[in-house]
C-alpha positions as a printed NumPy array, in Angstrom:
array([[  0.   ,   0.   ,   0.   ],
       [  1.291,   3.411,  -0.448],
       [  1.665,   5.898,   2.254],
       [ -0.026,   9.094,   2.519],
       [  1.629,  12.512,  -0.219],
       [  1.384,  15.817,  -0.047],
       [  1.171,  17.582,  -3.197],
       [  1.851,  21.661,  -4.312],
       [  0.036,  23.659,  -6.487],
       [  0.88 ,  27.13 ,  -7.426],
       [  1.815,  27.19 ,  -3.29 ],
       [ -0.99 ,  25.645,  -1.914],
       [ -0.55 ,  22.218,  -0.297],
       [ -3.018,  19.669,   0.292],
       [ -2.697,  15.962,   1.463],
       [ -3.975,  12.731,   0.271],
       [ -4.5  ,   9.621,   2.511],
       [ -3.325,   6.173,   1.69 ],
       [ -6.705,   4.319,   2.363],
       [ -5.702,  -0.03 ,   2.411],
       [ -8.174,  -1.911,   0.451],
       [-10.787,  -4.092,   2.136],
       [-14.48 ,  -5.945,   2.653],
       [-16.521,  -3.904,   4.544],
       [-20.971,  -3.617,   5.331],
       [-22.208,  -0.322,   3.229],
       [-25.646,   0.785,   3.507],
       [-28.431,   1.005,   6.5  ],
       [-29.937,  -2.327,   7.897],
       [-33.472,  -2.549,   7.629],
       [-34.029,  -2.094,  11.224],
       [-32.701,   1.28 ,  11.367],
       [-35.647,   3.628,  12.431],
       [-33.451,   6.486,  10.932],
       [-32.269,   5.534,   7.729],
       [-34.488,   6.188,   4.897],
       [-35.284,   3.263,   1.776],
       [-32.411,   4.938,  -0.184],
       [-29.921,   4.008,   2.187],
       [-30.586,   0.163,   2.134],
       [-29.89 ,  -2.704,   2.028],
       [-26.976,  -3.256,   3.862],
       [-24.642,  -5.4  ,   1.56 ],
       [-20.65 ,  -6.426,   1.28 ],
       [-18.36 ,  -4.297,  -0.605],
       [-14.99 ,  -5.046,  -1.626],
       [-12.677,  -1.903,  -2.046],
       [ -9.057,  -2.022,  -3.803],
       [ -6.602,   0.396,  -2.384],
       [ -6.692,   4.065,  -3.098],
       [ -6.214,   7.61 ,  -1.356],
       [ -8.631,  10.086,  -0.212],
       [ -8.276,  14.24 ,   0.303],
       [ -7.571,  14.818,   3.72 ],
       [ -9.896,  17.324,   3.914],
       [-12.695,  18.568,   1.325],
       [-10.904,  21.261,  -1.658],
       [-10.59 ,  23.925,  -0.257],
       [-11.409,  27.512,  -1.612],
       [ -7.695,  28.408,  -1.629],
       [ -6.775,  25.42 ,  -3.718],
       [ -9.776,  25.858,  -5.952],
       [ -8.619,  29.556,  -7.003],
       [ -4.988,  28.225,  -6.749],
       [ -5.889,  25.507,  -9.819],
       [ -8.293,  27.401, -11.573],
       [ -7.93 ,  31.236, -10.933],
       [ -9.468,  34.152,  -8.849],
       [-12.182,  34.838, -11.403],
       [-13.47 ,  30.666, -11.273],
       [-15.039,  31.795,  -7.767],
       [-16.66 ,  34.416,  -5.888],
       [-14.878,  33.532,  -2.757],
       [-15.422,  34.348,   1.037],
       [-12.962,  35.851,   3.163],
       [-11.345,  32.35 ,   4.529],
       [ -9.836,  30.556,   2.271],
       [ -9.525,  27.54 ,   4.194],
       [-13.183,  26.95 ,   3.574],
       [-14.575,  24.057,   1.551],
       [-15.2  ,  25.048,  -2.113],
       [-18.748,  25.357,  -2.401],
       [-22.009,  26.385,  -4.752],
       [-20.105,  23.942,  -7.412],
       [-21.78 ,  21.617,  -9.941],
       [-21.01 ,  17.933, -10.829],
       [-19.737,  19.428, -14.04 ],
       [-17.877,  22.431, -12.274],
       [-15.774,  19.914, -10.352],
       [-15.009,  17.677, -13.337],
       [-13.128,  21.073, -14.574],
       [-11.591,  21.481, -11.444],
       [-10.07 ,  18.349, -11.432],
       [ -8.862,  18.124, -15.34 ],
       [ -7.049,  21.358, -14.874],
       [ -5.233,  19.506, -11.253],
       [ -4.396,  16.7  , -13.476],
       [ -2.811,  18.648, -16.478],
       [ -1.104,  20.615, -13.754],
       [  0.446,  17.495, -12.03 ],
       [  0.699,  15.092, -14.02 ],
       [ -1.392,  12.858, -11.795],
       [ -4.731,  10.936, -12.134],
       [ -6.968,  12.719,  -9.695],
       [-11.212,  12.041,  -9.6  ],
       [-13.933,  11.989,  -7.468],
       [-14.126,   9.103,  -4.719],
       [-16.964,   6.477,  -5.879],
       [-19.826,   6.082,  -3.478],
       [-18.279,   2.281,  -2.299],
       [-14.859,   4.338,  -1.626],
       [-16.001,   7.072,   0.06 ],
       [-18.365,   5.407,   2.486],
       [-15.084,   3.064,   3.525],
       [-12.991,   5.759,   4.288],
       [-15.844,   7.805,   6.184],
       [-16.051,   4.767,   8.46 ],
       [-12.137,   4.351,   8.807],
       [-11.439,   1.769,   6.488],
       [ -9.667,  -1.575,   7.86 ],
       [ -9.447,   0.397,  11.314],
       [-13.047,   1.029,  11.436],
       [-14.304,   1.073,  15.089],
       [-17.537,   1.115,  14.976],
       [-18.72 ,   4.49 ,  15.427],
       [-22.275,   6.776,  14.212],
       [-20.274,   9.37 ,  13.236],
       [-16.596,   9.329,  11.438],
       [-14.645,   9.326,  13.701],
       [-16.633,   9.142,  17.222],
       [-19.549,   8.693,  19.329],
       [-19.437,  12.188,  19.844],
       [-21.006,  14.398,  17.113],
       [-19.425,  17.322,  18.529],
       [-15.809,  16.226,  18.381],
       [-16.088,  15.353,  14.572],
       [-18.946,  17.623,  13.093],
       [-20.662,  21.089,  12.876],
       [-24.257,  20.749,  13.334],
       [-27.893,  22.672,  14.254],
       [-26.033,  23.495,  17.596],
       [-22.318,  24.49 ,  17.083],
       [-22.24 ,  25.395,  13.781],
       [-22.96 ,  29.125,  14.497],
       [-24.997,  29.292,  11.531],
       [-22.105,  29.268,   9.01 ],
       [-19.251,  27.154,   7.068],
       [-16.453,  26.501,   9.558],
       [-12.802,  25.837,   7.79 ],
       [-11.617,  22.595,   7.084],
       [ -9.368,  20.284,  10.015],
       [-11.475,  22.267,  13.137],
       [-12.936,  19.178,  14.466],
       [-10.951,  15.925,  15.099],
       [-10.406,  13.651,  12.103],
       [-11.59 ,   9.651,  11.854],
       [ -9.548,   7.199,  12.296],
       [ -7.461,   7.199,   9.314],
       [ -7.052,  11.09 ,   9.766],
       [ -9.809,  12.242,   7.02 ],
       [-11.562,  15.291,   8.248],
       [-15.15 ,  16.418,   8.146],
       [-17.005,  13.39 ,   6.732],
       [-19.956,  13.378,   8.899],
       [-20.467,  16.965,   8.914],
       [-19.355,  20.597,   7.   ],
       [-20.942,  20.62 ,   3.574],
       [-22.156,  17.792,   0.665],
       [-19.633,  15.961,  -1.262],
       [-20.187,  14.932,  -4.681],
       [-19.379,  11.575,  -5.97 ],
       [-18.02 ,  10.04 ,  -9.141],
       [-20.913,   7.673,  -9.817],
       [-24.265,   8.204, -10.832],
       [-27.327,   8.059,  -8.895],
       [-29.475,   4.554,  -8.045],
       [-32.526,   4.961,  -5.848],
       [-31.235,   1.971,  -3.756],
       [-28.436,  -0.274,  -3.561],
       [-30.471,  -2.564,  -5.358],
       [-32.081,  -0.557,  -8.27 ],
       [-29.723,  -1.5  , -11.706],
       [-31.82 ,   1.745, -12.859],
       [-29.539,   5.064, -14.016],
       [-31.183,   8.107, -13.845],
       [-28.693,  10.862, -15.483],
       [-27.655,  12.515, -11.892],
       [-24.81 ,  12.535,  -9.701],
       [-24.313,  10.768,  -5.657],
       [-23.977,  13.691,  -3.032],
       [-22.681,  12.327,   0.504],
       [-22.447,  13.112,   3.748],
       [-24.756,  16.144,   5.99 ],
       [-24.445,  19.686,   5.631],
       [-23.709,  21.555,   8.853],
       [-26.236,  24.451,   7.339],
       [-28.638,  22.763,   6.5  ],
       [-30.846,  21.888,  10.259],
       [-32.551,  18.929,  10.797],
       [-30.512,  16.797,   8.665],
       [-29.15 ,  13.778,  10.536],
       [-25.444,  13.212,  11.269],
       [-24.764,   9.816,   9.719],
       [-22.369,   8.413,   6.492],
       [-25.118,   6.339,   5.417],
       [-26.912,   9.698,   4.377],
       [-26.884,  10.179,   0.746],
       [-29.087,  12.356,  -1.846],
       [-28.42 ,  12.838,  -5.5  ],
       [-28.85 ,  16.595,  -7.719],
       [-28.663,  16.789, -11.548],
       [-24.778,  17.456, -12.256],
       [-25.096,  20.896, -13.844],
       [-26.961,  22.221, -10.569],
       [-25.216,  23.929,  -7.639],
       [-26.755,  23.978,  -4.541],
       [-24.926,  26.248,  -1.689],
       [-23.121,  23.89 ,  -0.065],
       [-22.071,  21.626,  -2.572],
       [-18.527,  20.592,  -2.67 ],
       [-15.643,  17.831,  -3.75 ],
       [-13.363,  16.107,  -1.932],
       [-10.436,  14.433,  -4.491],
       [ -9.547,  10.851,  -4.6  ],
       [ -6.657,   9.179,  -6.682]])
């Protein structure tokens, strides 16, 4: 397996996680009273090595690949990215790869749910990361109505920050109304709970899908490779 690289871009670092490859239990079981249809069944997944962002792209890398003018940004630039389309990111990331010389994408739903829950050191927890929303998310009551910067909660257990809680990440794949559906409906995954948005519940089984060309506000990518 390899081990975890920082890269540079234009002065702006960022860090992927090595993430080992294993079996894991994705989706809600049936006796969940939280977990809507969408989220089941539970089923195995196998998952082949790969590495993960550290933390979501953040608006400082964005501008750093594609340019101040790609963004209306806010004053901290150690923000997620956010109000960016399917297709918005899939520029994005083209530009980071003609820049590096690397393969960089969008985790796939099965990958992304396996590093949320820690991968091969998985322990069990509600949240990524702990039993205790708090230490690992922004939600209805810390989040002081607004988008807190990336790495200010503790990370899960393979060091990935902010995967139960901060903003929506898109996915690679398209949407399926279940795990079981084979049907393809022309849109793209979103994961994980936005910390604006109340209400919403504070799980990595949550998952929703928008048409790629829309951006909602708090959209965002985190890279894979």
């Amino acid at each position: 397996m390899e081990e975890d690289k920082i890269f540079t871009v234009n002065g702006v670092t960022f860090k992927m996680i090595a993430v080992q490859g294993g079996t894991y239990t994705m989706g809600a079981a049936d006796e969940d009273p939280e977990a809507d249809d969408l989220e089941k069944p539970a089923h195995s997944e196998t998952v082949a090595d790969f590495m993960i962002g550290e933390t979501q792209v953040t608006q400082e890398l964005w501008r750093a690949v594609l340019g101040k003018k790609s963004y209306k940004f806010t004053s901290d630039l150690q923000c997620p990215i956010r109000s960016v389309s399917w297709i918005d990111c899939q520029t994005f990331i083209q530009t980071l790869n003609y820049m590096t010389g690397q393969k960089f994408r969008m985790p796939s739903e099965v990958e992304w749910k396996y590093a949320a829950r820690g991968g091969n050191q998985n322990k069990g927890y509600k949240n990524a990361g702990s039993k205790d929303a708090d230490a690992v998310t922004r939600h209805d009551a810390n989040n002081e109505d607004e988008i807190h910067h990336v790495k200010t909660n503790q990370p899960n257990e393979l060091g990935i920050y902010d995967m139960s809680g901060k903003v929506w990440e898109w996915r690679e794949d398209y949407w399926r109304n279940d795990y079981e559906s084979k049907d393809d409906y022309g849109r793209h995954i979103l994961r994980l709970v936005s910390s604006i948005f109340n209400g919403c519940k504070m799980s990595e089984s949550n998952r929703d899908n928008i048409d790629r060309r829309v951006k909602i506000e708090c959209s965002s990518l985190r890279l894979a490779l």
